[in-house]
C-alpha positions in Angstrom: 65.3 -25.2 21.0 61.8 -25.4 21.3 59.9 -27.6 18.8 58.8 -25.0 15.5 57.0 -28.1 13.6 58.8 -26.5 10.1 62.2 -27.8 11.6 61.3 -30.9 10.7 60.5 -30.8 6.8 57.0 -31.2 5.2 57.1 -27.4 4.5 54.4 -26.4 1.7 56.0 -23.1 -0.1 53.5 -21.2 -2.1 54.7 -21.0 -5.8 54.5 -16.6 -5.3 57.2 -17.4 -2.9 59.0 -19.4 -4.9 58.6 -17.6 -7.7 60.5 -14.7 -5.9 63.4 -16.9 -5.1 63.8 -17.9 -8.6 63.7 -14.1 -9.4 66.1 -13.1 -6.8 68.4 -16.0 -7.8 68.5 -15.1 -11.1 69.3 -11.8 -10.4 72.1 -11.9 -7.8 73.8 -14.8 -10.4 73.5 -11.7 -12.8 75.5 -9.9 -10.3 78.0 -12.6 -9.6 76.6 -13.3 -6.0 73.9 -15.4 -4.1 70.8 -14.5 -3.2 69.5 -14.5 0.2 66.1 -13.9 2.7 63.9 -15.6 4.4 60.2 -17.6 3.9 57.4 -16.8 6.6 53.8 -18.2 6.8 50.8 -17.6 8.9 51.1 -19.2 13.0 48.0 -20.6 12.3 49.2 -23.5 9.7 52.8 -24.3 10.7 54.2 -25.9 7.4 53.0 -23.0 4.6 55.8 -20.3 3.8 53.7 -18.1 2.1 55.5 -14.6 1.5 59.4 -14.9 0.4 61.8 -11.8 1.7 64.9 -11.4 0.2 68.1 -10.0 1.9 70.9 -8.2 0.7 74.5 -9.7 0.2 76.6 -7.8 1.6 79.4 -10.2 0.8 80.7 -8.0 -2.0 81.0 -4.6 -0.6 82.7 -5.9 2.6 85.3 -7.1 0.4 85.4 -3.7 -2.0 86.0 -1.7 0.9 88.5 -4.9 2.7 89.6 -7.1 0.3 92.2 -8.4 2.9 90.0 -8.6 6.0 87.5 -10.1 3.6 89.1 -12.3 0.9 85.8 -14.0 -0.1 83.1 -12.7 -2.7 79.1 -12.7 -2.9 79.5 -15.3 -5.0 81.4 -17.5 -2.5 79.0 -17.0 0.5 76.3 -14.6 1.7 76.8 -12.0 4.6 73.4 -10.3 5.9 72.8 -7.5 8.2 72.4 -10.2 11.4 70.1 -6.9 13.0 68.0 -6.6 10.2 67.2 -10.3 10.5 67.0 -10.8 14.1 64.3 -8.0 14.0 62.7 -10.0 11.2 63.0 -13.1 13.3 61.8 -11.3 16.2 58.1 -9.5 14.4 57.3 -12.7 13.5 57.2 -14.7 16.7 55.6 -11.8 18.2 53.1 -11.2 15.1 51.1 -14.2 13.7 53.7 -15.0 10.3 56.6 -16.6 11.9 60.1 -16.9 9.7 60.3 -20.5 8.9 63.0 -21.0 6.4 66.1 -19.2 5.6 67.0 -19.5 1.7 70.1 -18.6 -0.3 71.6 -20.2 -3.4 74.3 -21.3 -5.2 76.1 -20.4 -8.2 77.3 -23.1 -10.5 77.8 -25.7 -8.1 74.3 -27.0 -7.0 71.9 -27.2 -4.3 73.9 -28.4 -1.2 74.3 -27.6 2.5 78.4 -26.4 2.2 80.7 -27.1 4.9 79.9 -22.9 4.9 76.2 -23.1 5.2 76.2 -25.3 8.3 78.9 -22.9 9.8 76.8 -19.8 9.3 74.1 -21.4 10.6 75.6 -22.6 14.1 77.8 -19.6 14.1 80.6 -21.7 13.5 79.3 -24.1 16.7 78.0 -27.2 15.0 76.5 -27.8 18.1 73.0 -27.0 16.9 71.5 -23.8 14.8 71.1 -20.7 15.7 67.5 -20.2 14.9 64.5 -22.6 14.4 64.4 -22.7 10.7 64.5 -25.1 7.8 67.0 -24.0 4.7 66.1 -24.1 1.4 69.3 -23.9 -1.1 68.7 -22.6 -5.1 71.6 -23.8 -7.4 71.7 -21.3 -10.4 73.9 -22.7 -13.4 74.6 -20.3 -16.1 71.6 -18.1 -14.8 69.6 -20.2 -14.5 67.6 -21.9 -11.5 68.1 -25.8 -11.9 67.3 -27.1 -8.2 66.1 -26.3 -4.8 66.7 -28.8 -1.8 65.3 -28.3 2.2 67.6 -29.0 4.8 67.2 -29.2 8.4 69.2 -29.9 11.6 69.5 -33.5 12.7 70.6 -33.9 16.2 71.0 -37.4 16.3 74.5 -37.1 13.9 74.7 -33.2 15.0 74.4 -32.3 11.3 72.1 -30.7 8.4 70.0 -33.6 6.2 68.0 -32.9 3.1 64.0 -32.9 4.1 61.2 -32.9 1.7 59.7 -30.0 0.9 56.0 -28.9 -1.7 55.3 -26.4 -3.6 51.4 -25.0 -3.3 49.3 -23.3 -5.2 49.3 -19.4 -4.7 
């Protein structure tokens, strides 16, 4: 991997951004599933995420149409369109608002990087991510948002620790 300084911690998340995870939380808890997308900022200040994309979960209609092949609910884990993202992932290094953090929450458990998370995020590896991000984690209890915790890959232990993260102005 090549150093992204966001991998790190320290990221600054504009409250709009925020603001637009706490919606998009609230919404997919509404639909009895998590919420997912991705944070990007400007290449020219490392640490802001400054516009908040959200994802659909496509957890829940893989297991309407296979219930057998796919036992697990939106409201167990998130499944994105992988192109849809890697194109995502792919305008922003080329374009000057790279993606910085990956985000998804939690319904009435808490804000925690799940034996899950760190799977989908080494494709099932654990040797090291995937992508150069940071990952924010929203719990939602009873509909509502109650936390939000960074985590990011620590090489040293070859697992995901919680970094601190701000939230900006704008």
């Amino acid at each position: 991997m090549t150093d992204a300084p966001w991998i790190h911690g320290g990221v600054r998340i504009v409250e709009s951004a925020m603001a637009e995870i706490e919606r998009a939380a609230r919404e997919a808890y509404a639909r009895d599933e998590e919420a997912c997308g991705y944070l990007s900022g400007p290449a020219a200040d490392p640490l802001l995420a400054d516009r908040a994309t959200v994802l659909e979960n496509l957890a829940n209609k893989y297991h309407r149409v296979d219930p057998e092949a796919h036992p697990r609910t939106g409201r167990e884990y998130f499944k994105i369109n992988a192109l849809v993202f890697e194109r995502a992932l792919a305008r922003g290094k080329e374009g000057d608002h790279p993606v910085k953090v990956f985000f998804h929450s939690h319904l009435d458990v808490g804000a925690y990087f799940s034996t899950e998370d760190a799977a989908s995020m080494t494709m099932g590896g654990g040797e090291a991510p995937t992508y150069e991000l940071a990952y924010l984690v929203t719990a939602v209890d009873r509909g509502e948002v109650t936390a939000h915790r960074l985590f990011v890959w620590d090489p040293s232990p070859r697992s995901f620790v919680e970094a601190p993260f701000t939230r900006v102005a704008g």
